[in-house]
C-alpha positions as CSV (number, residue, x, y, z in Angstrom):
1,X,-18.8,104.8,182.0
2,X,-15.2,102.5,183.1
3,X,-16.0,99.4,181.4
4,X,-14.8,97.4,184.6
5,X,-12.6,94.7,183.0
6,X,-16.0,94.5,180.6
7,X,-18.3,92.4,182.9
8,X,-21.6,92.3,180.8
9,X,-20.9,95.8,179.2
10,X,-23.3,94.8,176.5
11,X,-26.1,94.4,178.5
12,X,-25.3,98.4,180.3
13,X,-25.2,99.9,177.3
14,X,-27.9,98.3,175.8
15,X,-30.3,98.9,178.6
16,X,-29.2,102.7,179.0
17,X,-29.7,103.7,175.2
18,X,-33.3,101.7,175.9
19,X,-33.9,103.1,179.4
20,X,-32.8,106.9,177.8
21,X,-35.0,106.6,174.6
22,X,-38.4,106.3,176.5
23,X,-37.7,109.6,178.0
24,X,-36.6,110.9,174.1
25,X,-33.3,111.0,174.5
26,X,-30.9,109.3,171.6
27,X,-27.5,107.9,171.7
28,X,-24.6,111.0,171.3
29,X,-23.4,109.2,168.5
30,X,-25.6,106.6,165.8
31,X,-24.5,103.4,166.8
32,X,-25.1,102.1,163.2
33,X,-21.0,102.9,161.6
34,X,-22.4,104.1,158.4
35,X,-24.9,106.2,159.9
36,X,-21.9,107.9,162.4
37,X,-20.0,108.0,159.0
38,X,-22.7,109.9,157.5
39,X,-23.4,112.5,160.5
40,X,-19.2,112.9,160.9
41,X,-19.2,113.6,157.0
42,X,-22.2,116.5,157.4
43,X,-20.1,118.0,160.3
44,X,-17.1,118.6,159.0
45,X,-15.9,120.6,156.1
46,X,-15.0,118.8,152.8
47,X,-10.7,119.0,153.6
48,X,-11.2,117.7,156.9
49,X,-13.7,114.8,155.8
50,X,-10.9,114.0,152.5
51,X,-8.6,113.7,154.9
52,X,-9.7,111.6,157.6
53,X,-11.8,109.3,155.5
54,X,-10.1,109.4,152.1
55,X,-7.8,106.5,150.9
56,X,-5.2,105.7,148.4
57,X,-6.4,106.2,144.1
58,X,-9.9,104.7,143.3
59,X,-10.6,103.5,147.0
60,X,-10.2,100.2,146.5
61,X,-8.2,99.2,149.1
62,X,-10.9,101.5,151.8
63,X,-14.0,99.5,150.2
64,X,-11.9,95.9,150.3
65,X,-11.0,96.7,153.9
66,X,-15.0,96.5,154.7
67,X,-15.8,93.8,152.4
68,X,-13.8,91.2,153.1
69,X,-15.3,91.4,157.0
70,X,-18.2,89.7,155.2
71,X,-16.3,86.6,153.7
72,X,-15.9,85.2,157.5
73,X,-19.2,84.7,159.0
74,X,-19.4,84.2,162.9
75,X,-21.1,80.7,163.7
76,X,-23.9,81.5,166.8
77,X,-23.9,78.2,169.1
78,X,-26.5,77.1,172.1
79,X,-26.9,76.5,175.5
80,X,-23.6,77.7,176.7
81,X,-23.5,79.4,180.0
82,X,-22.4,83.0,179.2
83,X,-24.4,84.6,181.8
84,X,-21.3,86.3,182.8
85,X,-18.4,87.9,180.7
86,X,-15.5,89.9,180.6
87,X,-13.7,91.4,177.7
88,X,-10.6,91.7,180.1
89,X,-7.3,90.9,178.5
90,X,-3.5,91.4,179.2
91,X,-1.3,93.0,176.7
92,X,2.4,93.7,177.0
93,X,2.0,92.7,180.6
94,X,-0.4,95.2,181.2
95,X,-4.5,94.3,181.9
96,X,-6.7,96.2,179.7
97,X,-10.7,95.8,180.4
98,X,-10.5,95.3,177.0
99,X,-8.7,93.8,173.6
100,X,-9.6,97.7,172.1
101,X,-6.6,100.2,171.5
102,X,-7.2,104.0,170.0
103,X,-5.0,103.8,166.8
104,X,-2.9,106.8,166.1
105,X,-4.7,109.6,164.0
106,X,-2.3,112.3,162.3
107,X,-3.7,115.5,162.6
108,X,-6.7,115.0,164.5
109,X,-7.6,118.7,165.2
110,X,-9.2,118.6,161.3
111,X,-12.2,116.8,163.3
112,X,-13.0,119.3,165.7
113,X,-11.2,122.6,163.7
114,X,-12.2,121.7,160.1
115,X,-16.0,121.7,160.8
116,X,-19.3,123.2,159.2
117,X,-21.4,126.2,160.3
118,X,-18.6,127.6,162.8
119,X,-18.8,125.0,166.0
120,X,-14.9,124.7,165.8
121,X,-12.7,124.1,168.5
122,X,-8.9,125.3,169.2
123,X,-6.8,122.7,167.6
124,X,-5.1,121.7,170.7
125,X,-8.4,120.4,172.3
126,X,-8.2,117.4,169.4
127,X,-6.3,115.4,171.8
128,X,-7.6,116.4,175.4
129,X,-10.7,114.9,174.4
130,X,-9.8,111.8,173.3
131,X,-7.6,111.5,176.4
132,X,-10.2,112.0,178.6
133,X,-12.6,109.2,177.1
134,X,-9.9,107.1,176.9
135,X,-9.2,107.5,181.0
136,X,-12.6,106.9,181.7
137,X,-12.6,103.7,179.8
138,X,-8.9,102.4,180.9
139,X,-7.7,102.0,177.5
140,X,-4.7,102.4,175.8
141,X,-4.1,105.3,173.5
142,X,-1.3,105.1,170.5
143,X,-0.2,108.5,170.4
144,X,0.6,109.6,167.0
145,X,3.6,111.3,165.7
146,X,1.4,113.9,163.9
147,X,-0.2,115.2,166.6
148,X,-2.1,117.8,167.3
149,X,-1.1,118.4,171.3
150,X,2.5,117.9,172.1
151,X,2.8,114.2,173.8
152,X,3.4,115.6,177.0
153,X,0.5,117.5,177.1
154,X,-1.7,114.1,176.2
155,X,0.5,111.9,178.5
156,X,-0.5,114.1,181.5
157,X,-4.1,114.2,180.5
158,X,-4.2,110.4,180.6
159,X,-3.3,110.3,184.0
160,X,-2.5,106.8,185.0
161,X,-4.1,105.5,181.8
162,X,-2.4,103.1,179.3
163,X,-0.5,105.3,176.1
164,X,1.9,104.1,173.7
165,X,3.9,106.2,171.2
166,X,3.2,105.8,167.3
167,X,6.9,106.7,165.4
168,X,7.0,107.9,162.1
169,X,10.8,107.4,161.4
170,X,12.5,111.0,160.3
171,X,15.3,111.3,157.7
172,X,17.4,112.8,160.9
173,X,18.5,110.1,163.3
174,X,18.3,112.1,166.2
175,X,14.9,113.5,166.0
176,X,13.7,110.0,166.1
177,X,16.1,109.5,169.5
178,X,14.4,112.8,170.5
179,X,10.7,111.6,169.8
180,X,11.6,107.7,171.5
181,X,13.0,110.0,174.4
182,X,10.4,112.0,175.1
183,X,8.0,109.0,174.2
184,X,9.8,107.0,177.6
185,X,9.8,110.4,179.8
186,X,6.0,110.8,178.9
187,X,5.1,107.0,180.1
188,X,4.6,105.4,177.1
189,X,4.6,101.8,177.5
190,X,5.8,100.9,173.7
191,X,7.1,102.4,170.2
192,X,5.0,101.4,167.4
193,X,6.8,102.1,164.3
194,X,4.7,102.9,161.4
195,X,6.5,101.3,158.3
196,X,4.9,101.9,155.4
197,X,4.4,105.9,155.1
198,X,8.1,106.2,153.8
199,X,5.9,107.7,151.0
200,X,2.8,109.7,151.2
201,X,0.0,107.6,149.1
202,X,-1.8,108.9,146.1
203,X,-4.7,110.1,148.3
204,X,-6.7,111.3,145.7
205,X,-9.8,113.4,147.6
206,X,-7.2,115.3,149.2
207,X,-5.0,115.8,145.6
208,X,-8.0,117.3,144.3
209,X,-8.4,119.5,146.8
210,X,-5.0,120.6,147.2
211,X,-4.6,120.0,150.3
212,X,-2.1,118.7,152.5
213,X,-2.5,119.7,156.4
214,X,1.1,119.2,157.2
215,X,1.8,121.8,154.9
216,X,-0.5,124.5,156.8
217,X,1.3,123.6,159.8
218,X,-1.7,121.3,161.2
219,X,-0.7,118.4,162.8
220,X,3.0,119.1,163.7
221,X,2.8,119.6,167.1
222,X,5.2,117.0,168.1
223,X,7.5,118.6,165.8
224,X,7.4,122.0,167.0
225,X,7.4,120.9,170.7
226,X,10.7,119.5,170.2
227,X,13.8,120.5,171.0
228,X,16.3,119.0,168.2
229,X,13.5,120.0,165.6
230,X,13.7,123.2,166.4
231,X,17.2,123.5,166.1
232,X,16.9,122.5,162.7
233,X,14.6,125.1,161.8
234,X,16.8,127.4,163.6
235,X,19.3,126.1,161.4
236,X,17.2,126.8,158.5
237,X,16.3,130.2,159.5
238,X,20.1,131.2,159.6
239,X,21.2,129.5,156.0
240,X,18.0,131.5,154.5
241,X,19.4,134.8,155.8
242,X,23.1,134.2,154.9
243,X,22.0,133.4,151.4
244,X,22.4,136.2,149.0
245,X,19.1,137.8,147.8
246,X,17.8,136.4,144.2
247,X,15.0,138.4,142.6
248,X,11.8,137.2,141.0
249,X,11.0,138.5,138.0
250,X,8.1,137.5,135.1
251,X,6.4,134.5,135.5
252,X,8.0,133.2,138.6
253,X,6.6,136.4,140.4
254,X,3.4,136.2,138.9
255,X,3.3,132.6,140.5
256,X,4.2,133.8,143.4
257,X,1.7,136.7,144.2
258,X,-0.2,136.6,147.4
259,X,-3.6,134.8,147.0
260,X,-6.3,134.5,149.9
261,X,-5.8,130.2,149.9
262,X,-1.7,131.7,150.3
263,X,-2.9,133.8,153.1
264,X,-4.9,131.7,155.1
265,X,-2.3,128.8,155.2
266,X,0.7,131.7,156.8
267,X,-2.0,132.7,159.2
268,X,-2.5,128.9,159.8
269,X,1.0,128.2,160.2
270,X,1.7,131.1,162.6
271,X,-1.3,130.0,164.5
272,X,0.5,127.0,165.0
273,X,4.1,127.6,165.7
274,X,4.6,128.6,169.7
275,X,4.6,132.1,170.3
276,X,2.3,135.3,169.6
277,X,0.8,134.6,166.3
278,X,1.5,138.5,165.5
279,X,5.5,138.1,165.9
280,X,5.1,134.5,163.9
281,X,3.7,136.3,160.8
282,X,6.6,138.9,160.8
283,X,9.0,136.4,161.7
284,X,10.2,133.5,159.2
285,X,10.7,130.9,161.9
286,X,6.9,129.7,161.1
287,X,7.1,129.3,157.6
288,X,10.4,127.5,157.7
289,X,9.1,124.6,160.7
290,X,6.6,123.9,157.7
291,X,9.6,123.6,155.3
292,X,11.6,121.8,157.5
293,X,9.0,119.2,158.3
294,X,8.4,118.6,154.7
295,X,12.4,118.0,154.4
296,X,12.7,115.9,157.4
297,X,9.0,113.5,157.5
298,X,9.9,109.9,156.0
299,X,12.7,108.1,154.9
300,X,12.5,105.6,152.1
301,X,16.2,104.1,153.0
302,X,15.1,102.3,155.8
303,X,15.6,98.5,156.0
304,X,15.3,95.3,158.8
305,X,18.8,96.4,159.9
306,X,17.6,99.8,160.8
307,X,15.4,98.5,163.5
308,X,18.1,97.0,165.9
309,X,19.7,100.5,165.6
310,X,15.7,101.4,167.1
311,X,16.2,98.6,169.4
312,X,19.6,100.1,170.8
313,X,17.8,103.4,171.8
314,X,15.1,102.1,174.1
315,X,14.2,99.6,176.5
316,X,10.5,99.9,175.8
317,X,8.7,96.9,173.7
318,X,9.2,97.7,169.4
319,X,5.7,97.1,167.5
320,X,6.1,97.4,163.9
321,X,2.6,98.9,161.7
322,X,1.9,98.2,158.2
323,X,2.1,94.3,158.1
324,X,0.8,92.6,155.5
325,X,3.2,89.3,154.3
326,X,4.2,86.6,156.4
327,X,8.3,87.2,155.5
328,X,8.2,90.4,156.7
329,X,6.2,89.5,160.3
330,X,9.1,86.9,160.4
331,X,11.7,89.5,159.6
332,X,10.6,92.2,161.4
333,X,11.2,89.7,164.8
334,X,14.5,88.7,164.0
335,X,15.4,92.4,163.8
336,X,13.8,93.1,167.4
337,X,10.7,93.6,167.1
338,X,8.4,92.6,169.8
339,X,5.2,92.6,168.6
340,X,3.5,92.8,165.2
341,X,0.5,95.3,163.5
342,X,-1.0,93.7,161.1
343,X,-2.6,97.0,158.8
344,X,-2.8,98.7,155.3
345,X,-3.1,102.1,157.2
346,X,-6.5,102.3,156.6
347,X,-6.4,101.9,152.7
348,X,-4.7,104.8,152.4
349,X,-1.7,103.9,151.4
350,X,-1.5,101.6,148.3
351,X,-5.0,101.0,145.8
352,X,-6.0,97.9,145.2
353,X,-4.2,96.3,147.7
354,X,-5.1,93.1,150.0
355,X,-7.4,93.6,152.4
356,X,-5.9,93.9,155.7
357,X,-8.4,91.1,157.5
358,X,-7.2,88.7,154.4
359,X,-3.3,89.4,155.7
360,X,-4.2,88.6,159.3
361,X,-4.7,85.0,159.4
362,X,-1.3,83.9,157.8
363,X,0.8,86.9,159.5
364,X,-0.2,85.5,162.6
365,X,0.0,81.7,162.0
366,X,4.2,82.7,160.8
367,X,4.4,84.6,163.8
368,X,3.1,81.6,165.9
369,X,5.5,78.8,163.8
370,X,8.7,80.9,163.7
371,X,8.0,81.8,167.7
372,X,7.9,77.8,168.2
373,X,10.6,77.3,165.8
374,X,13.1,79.4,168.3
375,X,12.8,82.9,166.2
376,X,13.7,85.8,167.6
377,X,10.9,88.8,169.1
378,X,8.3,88.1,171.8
379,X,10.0,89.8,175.0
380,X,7.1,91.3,176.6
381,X,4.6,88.8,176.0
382,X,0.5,88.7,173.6
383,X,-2.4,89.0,175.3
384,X,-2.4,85.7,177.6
385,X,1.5,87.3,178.6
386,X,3.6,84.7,176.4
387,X,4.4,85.0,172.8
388,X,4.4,87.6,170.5
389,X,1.5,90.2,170.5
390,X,0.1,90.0,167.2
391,X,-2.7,93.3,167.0
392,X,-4.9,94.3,164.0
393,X,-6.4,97.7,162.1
394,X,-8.0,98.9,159.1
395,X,-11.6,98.3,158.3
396,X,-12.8,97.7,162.4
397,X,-16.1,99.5,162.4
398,X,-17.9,97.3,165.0
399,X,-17.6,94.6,168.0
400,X,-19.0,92.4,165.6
401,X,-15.7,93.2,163.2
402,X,-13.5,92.8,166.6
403,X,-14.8,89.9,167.3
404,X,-13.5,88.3,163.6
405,X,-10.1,89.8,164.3
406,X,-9.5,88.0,167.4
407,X,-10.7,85.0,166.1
408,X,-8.8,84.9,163.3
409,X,-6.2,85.2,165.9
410,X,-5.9,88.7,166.5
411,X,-4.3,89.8,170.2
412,X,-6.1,93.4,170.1
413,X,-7.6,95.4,167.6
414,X,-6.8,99.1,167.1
415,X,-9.8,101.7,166.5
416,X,-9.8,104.4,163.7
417,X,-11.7,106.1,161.9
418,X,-14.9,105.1,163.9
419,X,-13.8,106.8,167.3
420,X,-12.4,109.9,165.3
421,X,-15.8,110.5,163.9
422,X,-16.9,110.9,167.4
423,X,-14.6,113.2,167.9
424,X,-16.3,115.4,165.4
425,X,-20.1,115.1,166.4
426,X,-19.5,114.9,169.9
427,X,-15.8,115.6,171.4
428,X,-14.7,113.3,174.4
429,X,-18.8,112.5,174.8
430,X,-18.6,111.4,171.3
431,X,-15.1,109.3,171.8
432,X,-16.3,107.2,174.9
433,X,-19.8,106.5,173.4
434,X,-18.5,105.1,170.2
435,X,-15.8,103.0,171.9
436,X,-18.7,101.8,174.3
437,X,-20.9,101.0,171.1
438,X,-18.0,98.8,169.7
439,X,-17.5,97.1,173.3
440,X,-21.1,95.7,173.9
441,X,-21.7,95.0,170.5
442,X,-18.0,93.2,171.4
443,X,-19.8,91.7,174.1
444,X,-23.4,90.7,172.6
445,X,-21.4,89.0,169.5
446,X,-19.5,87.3,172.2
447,X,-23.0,85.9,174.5
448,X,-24.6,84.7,171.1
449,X,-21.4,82.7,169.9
450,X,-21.4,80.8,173.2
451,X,-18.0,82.7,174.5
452,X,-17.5,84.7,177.9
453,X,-14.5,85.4,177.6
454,X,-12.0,86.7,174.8
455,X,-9.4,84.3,175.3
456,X,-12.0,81.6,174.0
457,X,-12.4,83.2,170.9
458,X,-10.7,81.7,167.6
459,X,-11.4,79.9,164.2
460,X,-13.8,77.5,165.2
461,X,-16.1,80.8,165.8
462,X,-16.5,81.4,162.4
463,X,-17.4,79.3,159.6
464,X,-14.2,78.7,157.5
């Protein structure tokens, strides 16, 4: 259902999981997180459920991420005349119905591919779905540079419907200028720059395993949708067949022989590249976009004075994801940034790391100062359309959990894992029911702390 600026969405929901239940009918997804955790983990197959849910070494940072939610406890007040409320807000000059965003998932066809007892869908329809709950609800989707749909694809699914553009900054300069272009052509209404996968994390469940899906050609669609990339393979594909032939002999050939795993990844990656999957496996072109993407993802050289060379290339508002220290809010604005992410990447990036909701509070209060103080950033305005947007992920798993963010001062919070769960148990169906769980649970917390509206929400809600 459109959540209509939010008015009292708490109480809809609410009433229609009631209303549907004395007929026998249960919610498409279980509203409790760990119990959508635990039905998304018995769907899908044990790569796709590493991936998506796994974190960096012991899981420290994952678990942290959830605990700490419980260190700031929501103070219920009285009396108050909430009888009507809206989770309406205004973000980079845009009204959403709500302070929600769908955060940027890499490879998102593992949730509806990578599933048990043969229900799998076509990669491509990973995307799709989430575009089309996320049109029906009017809010904003961060689409990510790993992909499984080409952007254009999901930008013309979203219709009129909010999207932004989640960069993953390339070794080659002018496959980044490629993506930011085609990022503006596709009506996206910001860059968020993802800064801290210059290196991959030691994601353990997915080490032991073996399995990386970027290597199988999953989740590389922007890649092979565009055109500079392709020259580079193209590139690639020539230098490989000008080289002179080198023969394999005793144990490196041995090493090499054909194994089923080895067989199933080139039929993966010729599934994936464009074209008849037939000519892909007796061409090299497929096997060398997987080679080239492992050459080209990342780039650990990057520094503050790399984002104005970002901020030259496009006119659209420059978020930067991965915050977790004051200096480097304050830096990231005097290098052009616009707006600010405060997130650990889900805790999958470093173990044992803060937890993102401890980061929040002073990220935003140097934000706030250094704004005041004359600093540079803040163009396009937070959510009540002045200042610097200051937004929030990693460890949201309820309204409840939004709530906090915002009140420790939090502009909008980005979704994960939760919605992408949904994905898996119940496609677009399963995407718009768990974003409407979060929202009147959003709502509810709201009603019972004596607030109607999410501009009233700060620190004196909780019990510092």
């Amino acid at each position: 259902m459109p959540t209509n600026g939010g008015i009292n969405i708490g109480r809809t929901v609410q009433s229609a999981i009631y209303r549907d239940g004395v007929y026998g009918h249960r919610p498409v997804v279980p509203t409790s997180p760990d119990a959508l955790a635990d039905a998304a983990r018995r769907r899908m197959t044990r790569t796709g459920w590493s991936y998506v849910s796994g974190g960096a070494g012991a899981q420290r940072t994952v678990a942290a991420n959830r605990e700490a939610f419980g260190r700031y406890r929501i103070v219920p007040r009285q009396m108050v005349d909430v009888g009507e409320r809206s989770l309406a807000t205004t973000l980079l000059g845009r009204e959403l119905p709500a302070p929600v965003l769908f955060g940027p998932v890499g490879a998102l066809e593992l949730a509806v591919q990578h599933q048990r007892g043969g229900r799998a869908a076509a990669p491509r329809n990973a995307e799709p779905a989430l575009a089309r709950a996320a049109r029906d609800l009017g809010l904003p989707v961060v689409i990510s540079s790993q992909a499984s749909t080409p952007m254009e694809q999901t930008a013309a699914l979203l219709g009129d419907g909010p999207r932004w553009f989640q960069l993953y900054w390339s070794s080659d300069d002018a496959l980044v200028e490629s993506f930011v272009a085609r990022a503006e052509a596709s009506g996206c209404e910001a860059i968020v720059v993802t800064l801290d996968t210059h290196v991959l994390g030691w994601r353990t469940a997915d080490l032991d395993l073996g399995y990386l899906p970027f290597a199988r050609a999953e989740g590389i669609a922007q890649y092979l949708s565009d055109p500079r990339f392709r020259a580079l393979v193209e590139a690639r594909v020539r230098e490989a067949s000008s080289a002179p032939a080198s023969g394999t002999e005793g144990e490196a050939a041995t090493s090499n022989r054909p194994t089923p795993a080895a067989v199933r990844s080139l039929l993966s990656m010729a599934r994936h590249h464009p074209g008849p999957t037939l000519r892909n496996l007796t061409q090299p072109h497929a096997r060398a976009a997987v080679e080239t993407f492992l050459g080209v993802f990342s780039r650990s050289t990057l520094t503050w004075t790399d984002l104005a060379w970002l901020r030259e290339r496009t006119s659209l508002p420059i978020l930067v994801k991965g915050i977790q220290h004051p200096d480097d809010a304050r830096a990231a604005l005097d290098h052009g940034a616009d707006g600010i992410i405060v997130s650990n990447h889900g805790g999958r990036q470093i173990d044992n790391a803060v937890a993102s909701i401890d980061a929040l509070a002073p990220v935003v209060d140097a934000v706030r100062a250094h704004t005041a103080d004359g600093g540079s950033g803040g163009r396009s305005g937070g959510a009540s359309g002045g200042g610097v947007p200051v937004l929030f992920d990693s460890g949201i798993r309820s309204g409840a959990d939004v709530f906090t963010a915002l009140a420790l001062g939090a502009d909008a919070v980005l979704l994960g894992r939760p919605w992408v769960y949904g994905l898996a148990l119940a496609g677009a169906d399963g995407v718009r029911a768990v974003a409407e769980h979060v929202l009147a649970e959003l709502d509810l917390t709201m009603a019972l702390a004596g607030v109607s509206a999410t501009d009233q929400i700060g620190r004196h809600n909780l019990a510092l």
